[in-house]
OpenMM code with the backbone's topology and positions (N, CA, C; nanometers):
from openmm import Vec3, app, unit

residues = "UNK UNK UNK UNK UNK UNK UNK UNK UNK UNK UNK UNK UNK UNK UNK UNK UNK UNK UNK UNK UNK UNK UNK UNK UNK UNK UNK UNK UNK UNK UNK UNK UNK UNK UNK UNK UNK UNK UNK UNK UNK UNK UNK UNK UNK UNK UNK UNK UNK UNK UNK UNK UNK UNK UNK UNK UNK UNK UNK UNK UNK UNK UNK UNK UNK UNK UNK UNK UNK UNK UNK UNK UNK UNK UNK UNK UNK UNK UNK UNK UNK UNK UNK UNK UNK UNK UNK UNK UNK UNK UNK UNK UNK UNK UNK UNK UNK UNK UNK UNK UNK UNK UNK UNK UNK UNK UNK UNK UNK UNK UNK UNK UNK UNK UNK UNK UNK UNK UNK UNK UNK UNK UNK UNK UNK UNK UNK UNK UNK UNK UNK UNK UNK UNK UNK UNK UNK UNK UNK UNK UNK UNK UNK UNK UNK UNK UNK UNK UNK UNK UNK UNK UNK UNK UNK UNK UNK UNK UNK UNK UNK UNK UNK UNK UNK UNK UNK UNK UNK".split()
positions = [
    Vec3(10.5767, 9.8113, 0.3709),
    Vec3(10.6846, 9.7779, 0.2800),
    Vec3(10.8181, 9.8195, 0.3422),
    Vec3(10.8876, 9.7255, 0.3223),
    Vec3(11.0329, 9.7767, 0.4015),
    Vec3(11.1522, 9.9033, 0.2648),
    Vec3(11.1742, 9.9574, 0.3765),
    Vec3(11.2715, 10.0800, 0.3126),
    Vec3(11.4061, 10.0135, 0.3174),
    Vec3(11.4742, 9.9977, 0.1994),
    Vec3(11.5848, 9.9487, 0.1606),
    Vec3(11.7030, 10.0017, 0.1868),
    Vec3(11.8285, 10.0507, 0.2373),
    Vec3(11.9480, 10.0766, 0.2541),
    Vec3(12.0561, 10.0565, 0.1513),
    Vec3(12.1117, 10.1160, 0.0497),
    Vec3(12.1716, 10.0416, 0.0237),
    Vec3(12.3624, 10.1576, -0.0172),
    Vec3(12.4520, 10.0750, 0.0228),
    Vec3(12.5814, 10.1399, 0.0536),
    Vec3(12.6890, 10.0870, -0.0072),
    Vec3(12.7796, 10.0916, -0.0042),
    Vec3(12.9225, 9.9923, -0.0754),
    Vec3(12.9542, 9.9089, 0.0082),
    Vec3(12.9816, 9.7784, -0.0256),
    Vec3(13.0138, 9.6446, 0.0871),
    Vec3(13.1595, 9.7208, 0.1467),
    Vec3(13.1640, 9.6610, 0.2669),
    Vec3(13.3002, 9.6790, 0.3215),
    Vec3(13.3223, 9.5385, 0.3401),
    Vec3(13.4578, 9.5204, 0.3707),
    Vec3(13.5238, 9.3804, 0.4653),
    Vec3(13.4832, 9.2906, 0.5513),
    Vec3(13.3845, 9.3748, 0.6269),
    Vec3(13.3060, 9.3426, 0.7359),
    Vec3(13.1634, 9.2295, 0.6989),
    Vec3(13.1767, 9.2672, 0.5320),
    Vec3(13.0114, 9.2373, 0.4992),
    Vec3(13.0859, 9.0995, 0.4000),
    Vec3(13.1749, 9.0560, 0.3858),
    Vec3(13.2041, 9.0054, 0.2974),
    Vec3(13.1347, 8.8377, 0.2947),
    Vec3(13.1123, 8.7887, 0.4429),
    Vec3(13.0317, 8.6559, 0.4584),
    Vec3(12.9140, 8.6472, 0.4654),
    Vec3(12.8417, 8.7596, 0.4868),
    Vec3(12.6834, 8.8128, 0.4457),
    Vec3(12.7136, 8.7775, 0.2959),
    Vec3(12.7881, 8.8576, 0.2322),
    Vec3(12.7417, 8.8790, 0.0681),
    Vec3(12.7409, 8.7412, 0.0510),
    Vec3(12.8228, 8.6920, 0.0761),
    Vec3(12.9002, 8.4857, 0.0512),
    Vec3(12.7273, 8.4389, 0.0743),
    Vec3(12.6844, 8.4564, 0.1981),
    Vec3(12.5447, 8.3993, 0.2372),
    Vec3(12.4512, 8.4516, 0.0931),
    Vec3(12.4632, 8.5621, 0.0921),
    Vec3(12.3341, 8.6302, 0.0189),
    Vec3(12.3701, 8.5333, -0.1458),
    Vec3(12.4530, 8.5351, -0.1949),
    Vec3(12.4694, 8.4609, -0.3152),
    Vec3(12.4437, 8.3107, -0.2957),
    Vec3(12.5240, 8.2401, -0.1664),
    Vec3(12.4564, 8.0695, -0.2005),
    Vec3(12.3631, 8.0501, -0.1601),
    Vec3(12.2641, 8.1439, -0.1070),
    Vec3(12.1168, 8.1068, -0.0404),
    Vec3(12.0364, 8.2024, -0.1974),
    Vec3(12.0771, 8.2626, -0.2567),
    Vec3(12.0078, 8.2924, -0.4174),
    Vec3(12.0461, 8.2232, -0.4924),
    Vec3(12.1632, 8.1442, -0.4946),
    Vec3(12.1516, 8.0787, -0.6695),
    Vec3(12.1653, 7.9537, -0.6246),
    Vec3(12.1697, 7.8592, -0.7153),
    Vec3(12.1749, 7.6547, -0.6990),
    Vec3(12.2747, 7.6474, -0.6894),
    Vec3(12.4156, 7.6905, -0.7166),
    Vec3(12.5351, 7.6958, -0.6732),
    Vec3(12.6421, 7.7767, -0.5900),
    Vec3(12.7423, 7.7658, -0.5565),
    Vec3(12.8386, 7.8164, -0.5545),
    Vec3(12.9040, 7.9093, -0.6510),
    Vec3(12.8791, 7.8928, -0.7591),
    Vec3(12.9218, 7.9784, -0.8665),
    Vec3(12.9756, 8.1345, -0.8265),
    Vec3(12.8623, 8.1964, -0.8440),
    Vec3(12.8291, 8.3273, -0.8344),
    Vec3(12.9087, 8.3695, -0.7176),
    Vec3(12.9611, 8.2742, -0.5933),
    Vec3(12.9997, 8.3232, -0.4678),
    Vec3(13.1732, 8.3074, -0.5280),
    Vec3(13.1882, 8.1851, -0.6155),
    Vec3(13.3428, 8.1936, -0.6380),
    Vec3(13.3767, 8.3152, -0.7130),
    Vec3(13.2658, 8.3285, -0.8347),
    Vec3(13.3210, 8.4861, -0.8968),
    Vec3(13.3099, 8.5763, -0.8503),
    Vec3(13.2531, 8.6145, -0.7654),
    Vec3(13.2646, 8.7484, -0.6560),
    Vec3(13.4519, 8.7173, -0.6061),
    Vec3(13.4871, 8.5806, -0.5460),
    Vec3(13.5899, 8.5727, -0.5269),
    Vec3(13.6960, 8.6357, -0.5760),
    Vec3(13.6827, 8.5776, -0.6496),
    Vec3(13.8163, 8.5769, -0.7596),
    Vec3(13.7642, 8.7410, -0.8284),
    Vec3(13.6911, 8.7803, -0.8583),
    Vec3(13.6793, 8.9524, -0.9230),
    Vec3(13.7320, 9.0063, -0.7791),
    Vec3(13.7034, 8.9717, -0.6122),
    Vec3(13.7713, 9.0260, -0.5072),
    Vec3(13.9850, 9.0604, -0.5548),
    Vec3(14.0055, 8.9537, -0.6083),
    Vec3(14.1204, 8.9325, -0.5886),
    Vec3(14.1985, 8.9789, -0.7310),
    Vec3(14.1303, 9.0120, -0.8127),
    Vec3(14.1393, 9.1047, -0.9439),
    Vec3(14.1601, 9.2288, -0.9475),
    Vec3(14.2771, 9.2282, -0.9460),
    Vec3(14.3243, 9.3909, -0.9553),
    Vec3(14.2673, 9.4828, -1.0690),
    Vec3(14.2481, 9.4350, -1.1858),
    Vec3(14.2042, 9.5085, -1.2286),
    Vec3(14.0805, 9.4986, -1.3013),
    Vec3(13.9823, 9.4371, -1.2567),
    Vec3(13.8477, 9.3947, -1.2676),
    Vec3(13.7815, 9.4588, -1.1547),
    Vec3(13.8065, 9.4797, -1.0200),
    Vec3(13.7517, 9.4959, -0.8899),
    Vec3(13.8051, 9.6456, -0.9005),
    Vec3(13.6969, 9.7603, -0.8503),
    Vec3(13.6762, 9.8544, -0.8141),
    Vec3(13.6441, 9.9408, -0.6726),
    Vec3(13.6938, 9.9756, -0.6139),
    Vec3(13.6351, 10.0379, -0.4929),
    Vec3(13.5511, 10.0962, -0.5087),
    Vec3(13.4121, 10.1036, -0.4235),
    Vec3(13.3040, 10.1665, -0.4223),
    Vec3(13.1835, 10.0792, -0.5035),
    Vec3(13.2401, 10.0093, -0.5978),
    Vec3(13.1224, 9.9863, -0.6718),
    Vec3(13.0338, 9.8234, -0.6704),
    Vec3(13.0748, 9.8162, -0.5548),
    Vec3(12.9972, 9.6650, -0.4612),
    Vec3(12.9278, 9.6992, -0.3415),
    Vec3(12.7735, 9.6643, -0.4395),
    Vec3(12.7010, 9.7555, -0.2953),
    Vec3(12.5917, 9.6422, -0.2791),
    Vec3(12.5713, 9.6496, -0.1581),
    Vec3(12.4891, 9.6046, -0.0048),
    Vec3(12.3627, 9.6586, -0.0221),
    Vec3(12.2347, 9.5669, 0.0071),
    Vec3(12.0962, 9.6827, 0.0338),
    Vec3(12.0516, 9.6017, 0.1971),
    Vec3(12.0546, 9.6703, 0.2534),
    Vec3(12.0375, 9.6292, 0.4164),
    Vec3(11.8953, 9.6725, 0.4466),
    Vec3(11.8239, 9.5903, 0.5617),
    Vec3(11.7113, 9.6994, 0.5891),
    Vec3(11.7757, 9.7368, 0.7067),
    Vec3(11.6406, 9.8326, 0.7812),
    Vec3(11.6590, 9.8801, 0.9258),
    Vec3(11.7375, 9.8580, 1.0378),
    Vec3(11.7438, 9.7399, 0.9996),
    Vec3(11.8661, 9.6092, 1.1737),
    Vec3(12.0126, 9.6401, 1.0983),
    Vec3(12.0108, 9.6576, 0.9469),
    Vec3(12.1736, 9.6602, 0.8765),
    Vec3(12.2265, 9.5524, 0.8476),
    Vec3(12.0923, 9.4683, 0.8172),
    Vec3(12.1898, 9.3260, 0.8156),
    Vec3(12.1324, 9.3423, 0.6434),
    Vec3(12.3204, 9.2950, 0.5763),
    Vec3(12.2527, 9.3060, 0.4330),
    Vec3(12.1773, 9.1559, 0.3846),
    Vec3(12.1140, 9.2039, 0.2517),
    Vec3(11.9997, 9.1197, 0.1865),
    Vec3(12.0171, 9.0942, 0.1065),
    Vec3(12.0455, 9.1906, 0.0416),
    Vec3(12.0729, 9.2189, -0.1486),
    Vec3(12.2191, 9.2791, -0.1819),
    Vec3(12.2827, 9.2455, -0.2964),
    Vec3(12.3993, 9.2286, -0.3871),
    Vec3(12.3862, 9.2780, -0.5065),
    Vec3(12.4620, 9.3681, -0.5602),
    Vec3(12.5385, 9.3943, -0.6330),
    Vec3(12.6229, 9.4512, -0.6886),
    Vec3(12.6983, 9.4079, -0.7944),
    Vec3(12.8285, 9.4256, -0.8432),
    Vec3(12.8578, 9.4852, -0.9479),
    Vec3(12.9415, 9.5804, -0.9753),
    Vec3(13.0385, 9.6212, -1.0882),
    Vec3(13.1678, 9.5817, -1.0857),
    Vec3(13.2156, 9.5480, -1.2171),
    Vec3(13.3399, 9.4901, -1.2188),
    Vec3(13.3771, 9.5520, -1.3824),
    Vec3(13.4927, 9.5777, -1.3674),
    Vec3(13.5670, 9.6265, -1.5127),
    Vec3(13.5899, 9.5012, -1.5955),
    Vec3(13.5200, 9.5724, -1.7419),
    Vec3(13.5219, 9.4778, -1.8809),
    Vec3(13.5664, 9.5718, -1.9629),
    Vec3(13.5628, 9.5426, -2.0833),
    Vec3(13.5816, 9.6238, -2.1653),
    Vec3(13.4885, 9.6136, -2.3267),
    Vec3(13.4855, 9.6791, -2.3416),
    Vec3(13.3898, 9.6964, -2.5458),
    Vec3(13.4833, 9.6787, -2.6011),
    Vec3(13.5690, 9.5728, -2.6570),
    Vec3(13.7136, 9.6124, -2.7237),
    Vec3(13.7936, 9.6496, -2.6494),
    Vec3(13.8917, 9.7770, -2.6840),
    Vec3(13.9873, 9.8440, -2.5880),
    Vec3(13.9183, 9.9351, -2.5045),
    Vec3(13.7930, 9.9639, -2.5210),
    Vec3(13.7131, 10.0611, -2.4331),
    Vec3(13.7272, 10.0138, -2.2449),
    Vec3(13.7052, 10.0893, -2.1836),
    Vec3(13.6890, 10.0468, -2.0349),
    Vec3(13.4898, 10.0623, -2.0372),
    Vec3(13.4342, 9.9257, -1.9718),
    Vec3(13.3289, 9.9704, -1.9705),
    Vec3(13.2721, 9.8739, -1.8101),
    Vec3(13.1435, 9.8812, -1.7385),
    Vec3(13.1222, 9.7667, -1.6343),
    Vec3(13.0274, 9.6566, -1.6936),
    Vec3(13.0683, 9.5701, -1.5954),
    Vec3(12.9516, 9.4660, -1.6190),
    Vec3(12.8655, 9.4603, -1.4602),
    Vec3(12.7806, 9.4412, -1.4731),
    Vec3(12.6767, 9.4410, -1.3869),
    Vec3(12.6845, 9.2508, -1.3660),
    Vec3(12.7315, 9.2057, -1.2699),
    Vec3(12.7340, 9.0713, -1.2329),
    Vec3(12.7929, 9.0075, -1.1118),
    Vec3(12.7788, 8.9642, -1.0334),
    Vec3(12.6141, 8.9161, -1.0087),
    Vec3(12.5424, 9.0304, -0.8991),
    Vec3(12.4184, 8.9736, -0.9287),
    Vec3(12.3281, 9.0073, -0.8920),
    Vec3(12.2064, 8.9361, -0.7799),
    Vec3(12.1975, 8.9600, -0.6603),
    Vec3(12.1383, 8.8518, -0.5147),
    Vec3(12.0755, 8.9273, -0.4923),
    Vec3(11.9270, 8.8728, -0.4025),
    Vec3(11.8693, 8.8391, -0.3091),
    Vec3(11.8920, 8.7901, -0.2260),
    Vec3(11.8978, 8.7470, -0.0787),
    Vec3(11.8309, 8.6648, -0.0093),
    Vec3(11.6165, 8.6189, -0.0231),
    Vec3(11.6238, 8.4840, -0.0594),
    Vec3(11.4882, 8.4394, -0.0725),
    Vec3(11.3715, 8.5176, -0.0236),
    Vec3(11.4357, 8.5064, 0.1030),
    Vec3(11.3042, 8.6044, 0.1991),
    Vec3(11.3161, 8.7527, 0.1980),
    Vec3(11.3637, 8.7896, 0.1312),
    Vec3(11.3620, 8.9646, 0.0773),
    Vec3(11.3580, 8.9731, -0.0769),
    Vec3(11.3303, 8.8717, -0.1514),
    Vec3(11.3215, 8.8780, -0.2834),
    Vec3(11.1769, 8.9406, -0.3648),
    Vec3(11.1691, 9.0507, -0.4471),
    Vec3(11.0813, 9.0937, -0.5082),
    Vec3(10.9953, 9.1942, -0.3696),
    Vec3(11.0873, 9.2443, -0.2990),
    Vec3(11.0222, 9.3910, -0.1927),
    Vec3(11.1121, 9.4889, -0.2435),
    Vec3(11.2169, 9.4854, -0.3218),
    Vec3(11.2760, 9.6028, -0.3632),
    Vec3(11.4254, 9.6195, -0.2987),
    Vec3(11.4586, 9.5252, -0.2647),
    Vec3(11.6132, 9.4971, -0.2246),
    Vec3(11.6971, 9.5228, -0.3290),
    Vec3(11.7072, 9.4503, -0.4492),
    Vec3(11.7715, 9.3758, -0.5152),
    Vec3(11.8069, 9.5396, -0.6267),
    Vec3(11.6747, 9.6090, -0.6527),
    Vec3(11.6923, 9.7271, -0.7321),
    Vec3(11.7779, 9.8569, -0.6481),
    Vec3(11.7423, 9.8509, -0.5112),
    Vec3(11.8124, 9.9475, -0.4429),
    Vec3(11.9540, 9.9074, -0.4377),
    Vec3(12.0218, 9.7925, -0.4441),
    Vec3(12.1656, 9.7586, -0.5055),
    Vec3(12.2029, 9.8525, -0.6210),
    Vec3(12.1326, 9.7463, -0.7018),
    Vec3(12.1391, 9.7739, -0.8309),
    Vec3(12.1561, 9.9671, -0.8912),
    Vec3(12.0799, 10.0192, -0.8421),
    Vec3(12.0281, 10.1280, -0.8164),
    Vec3(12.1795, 10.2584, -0.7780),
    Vec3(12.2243, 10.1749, -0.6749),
    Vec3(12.3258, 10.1997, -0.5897),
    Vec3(12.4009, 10.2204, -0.6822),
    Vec3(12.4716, 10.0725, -0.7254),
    Vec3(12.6073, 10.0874, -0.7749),
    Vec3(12.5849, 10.1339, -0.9030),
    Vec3(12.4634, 10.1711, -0.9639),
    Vec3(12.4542, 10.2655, -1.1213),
    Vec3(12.5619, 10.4182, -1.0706),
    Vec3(12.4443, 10.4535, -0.9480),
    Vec3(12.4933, 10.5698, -0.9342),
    Vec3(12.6186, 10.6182, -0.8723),
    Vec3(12.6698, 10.5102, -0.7839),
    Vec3(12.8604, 10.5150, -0.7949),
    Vec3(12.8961, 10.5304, -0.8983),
    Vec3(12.8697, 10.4592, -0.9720),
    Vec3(13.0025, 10.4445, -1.1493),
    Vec3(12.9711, 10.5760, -1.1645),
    Vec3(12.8298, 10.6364, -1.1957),
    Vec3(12.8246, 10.7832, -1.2185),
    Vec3(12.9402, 10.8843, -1.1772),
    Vec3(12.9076, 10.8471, -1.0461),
    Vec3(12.9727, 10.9471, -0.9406),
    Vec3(13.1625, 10.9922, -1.0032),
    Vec3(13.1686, 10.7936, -0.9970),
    Vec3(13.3098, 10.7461, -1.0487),
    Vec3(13.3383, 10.8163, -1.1671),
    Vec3(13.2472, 10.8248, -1.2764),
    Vec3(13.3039, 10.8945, -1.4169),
    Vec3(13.2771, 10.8072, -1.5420),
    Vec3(13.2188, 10.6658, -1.4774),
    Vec3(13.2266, 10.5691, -1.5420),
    Vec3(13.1052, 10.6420, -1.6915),
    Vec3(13.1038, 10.5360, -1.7675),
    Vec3(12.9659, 10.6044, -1.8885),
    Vec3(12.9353, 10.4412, -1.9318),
    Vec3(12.9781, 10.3537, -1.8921),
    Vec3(12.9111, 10.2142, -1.9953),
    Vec3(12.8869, 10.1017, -1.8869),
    Vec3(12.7580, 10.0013, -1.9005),
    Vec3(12.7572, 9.9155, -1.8251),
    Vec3(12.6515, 9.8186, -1.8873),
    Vec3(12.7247, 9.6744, -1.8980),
    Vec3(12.6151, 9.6133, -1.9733),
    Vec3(12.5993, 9.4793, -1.8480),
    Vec3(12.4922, 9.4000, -1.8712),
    Vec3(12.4601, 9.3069, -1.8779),
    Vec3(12.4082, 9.1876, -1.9269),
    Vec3(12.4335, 9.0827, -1.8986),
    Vec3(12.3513, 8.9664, -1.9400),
    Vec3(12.2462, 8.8739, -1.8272),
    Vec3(12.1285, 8.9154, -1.8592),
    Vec3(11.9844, 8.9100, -1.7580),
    Vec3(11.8380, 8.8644, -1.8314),
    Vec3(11.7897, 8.8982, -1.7456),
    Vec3(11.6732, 8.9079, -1.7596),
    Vec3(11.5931, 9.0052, -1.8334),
    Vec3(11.5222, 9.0148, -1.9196),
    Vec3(11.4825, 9.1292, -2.0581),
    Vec3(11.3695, 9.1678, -1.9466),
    Vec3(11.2888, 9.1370, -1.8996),
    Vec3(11.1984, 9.1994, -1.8522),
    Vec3(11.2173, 9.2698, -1.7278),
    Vec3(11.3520, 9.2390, -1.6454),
    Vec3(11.3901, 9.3255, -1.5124),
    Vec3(11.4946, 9.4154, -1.5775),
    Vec3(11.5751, 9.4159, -1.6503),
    Vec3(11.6899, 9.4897, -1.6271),
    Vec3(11.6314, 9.6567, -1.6729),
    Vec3(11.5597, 9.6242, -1.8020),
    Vec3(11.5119, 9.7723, -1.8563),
    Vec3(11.4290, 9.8633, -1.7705),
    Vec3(11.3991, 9.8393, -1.6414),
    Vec3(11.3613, 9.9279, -1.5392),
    Vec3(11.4669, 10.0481, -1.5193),
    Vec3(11.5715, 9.9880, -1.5420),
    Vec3(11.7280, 10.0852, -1.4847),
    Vec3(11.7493, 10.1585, -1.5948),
    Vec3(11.6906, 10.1406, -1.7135),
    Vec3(11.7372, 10.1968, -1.8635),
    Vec3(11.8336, 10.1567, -1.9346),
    Vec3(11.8515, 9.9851, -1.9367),
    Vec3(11.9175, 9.9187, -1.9793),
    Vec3(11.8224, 9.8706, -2.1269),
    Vec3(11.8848, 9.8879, -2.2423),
    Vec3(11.8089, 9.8506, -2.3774),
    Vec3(11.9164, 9.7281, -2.4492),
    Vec3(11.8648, 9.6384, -2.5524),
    Vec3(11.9465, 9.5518, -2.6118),
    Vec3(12.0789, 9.6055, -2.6211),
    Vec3(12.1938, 9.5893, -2.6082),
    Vec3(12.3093, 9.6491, -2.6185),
    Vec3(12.3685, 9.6106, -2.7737),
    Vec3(12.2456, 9.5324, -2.8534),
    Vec3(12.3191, 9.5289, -3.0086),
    Vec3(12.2558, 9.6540, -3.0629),
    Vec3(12.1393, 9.7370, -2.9715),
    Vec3(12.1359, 9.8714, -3.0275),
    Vec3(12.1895, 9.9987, -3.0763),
    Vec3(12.3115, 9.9665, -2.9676),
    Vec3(12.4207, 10.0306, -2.9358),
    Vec3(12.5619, 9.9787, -3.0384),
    Vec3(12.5257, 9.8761, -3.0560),
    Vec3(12.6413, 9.8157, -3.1358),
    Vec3(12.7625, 9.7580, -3.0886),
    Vec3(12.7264, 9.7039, -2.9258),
    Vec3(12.7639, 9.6130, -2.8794),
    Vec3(12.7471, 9.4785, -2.8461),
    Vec3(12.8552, 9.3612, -2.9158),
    Vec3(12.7982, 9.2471, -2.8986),
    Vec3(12.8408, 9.1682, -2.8010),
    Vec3(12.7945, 9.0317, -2.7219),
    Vec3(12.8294, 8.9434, -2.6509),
    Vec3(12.9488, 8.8589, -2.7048),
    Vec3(13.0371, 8.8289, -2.6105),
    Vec3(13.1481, 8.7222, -2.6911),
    Vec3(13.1157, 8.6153, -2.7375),
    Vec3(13.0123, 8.5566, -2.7059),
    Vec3(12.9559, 8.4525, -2.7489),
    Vec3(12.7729, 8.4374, -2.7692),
    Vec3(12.7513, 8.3980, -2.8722),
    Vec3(12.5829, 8.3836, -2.8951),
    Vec3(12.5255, 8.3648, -2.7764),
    Vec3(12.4550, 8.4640, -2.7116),
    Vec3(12.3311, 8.4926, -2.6220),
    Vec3(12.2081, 8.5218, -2.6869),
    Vec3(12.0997, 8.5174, -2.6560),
    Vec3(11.9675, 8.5743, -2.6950),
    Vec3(11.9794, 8.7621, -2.7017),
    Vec3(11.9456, 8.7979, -2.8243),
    Vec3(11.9668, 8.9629, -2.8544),
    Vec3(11.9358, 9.0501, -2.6944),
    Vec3(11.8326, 9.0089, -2.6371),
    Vec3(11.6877, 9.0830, -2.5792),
    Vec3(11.7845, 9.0451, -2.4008),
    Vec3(11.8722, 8.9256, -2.4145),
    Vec3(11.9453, 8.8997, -2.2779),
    Vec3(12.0792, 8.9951, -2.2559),
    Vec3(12.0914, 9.0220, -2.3905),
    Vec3(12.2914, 9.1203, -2.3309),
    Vec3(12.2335, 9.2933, -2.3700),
    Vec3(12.2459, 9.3715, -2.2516),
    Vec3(12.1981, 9.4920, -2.2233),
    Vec3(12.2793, 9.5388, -2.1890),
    Vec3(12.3133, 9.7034, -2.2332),
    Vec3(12.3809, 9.7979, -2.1984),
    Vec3(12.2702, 9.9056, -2.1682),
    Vec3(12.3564, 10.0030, -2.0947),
    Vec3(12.3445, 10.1366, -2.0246),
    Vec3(12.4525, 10.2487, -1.9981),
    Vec3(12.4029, 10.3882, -2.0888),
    Vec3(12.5302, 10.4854, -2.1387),
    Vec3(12.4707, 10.5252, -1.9781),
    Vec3(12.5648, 10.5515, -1.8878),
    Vec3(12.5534, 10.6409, -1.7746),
    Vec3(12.5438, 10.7965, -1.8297),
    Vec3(12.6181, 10.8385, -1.9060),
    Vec3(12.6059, 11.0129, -1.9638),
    Vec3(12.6147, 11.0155, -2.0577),
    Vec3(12.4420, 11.0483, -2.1241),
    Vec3(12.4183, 11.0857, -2.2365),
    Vec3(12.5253, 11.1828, -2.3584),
    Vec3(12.6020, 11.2357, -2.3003),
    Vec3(12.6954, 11.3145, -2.3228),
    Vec3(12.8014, 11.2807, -2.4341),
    Vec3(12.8564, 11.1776, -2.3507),
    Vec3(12.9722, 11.0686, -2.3855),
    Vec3(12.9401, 11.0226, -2.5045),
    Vec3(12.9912, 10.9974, -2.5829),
    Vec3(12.9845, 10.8590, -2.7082),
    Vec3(13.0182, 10.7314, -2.6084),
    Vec3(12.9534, 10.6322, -2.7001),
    Vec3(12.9415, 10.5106, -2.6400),
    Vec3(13.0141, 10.4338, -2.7284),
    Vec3(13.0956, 10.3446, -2.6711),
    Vec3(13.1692, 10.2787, -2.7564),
    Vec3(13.0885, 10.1527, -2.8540),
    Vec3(13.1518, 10.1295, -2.9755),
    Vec3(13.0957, 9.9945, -2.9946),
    Vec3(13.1733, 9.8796, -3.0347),
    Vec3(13.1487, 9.7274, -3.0310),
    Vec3(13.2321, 9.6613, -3.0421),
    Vec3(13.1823, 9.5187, -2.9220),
    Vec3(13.2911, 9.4341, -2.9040),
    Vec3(13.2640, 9.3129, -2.8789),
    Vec3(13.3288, 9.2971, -2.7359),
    Vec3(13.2385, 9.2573, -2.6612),
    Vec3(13.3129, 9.2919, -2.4734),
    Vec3(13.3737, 9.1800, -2.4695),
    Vec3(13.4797, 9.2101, -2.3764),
    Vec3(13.6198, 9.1739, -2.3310),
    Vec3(13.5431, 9.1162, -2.1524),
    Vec3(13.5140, 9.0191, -2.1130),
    Vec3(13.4760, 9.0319, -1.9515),
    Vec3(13.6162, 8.9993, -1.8726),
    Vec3(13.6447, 8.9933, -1.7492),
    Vec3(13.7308, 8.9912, -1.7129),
    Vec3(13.7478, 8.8199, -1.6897),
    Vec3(13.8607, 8.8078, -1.6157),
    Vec3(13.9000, 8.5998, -1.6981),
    Vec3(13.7603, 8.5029, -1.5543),
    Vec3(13.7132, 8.6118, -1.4247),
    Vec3(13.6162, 8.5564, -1.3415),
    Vec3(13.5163, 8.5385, -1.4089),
    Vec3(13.4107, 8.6198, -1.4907),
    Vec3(13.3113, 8.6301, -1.5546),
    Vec3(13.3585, 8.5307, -1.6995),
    Vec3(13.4429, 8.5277, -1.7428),
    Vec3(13.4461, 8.4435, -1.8765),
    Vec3(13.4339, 8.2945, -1.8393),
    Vec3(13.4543, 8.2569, -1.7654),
    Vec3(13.4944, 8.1122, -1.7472),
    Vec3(13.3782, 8.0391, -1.7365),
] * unit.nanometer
topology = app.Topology()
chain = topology.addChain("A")
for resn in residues:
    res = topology.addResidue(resn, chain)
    for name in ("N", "CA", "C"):
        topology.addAtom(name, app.Element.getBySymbol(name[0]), res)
């Protein structure tokens, strides 16, 4: 089984990631909103776009945090999320994922939701986020929009997320 790498994208990695998103999804999409959240001052975060590389360092896997909000709250969204095909389901994709949880930590962050997959995301300790008493801006399936309090500590906000104008569109 290959041992996963996974770090914060730099500059350097930015046409890998471009690859890793249009060789995972049917479109372009996902590669323009990485774009445009690049060029978002205040959606785009340092540190919290991470790479899972194996052994050679060539990355595989993607993903992203980007600033939303619960209302006036500051909170992340987890989006998007890549493979490359031929590293899909060996454990790439969670060592991202994995990654940039534990930046925001690091960062101070406490909220991060998504809209996914019900049966992958709750590995990370992501639960319905209408549990929490946060809703989607628009009708999604309950069991698809998931949040995650990074520190138990914190109160968690509740209320209706704000995504930034890349992710809304």
């Amino acid at each position: 089984m290959t041992r996963w790498t996974a770090r914060p994208e730099t500059a350097d990695d930015a046409a890998a990631v471009r690859g890793i998103l249009l060789a995972a999804f049917p479109t372009d999409a996902e590669a323009g909103i990485v774009d445009a959240l690049r060029a978002d001052p205040e959606a785009w975060i340092d540190g919290l776009s991470m790479v899972a590389t194996g052994p050679d360092g060539t990355p595989v896997g993607y993903a992203l945090l980007s600033r939303c909000h619960v209302d006036s709250h500051p909170a992340l969204a987890l989006a998007p999320c890549a493979v490359l095909p031929s590293a899909q389901r060996t454990g790439a994709g969670s060592a991202a994922i994995r990654a940039a949880l534990d930046a925001a930590r690091a960062q101070g962050e406490n909220l991060v939701v998504v809209l996914g997959h019900a049966d992958y995301y709750p590995r990370f300790g992501f639960v319905p986020a209408s549990r929490l008493g946060i809703r989607a801006p628009s009708e999604v399936p309950d069991e698809a929009m998931m949040a995650l309090a990074l520190d138990d500590s914190r109160p968690v906000p509740s209320g209706t997320i704000r995504y930034p104008a890349a992710l809304s569109a």
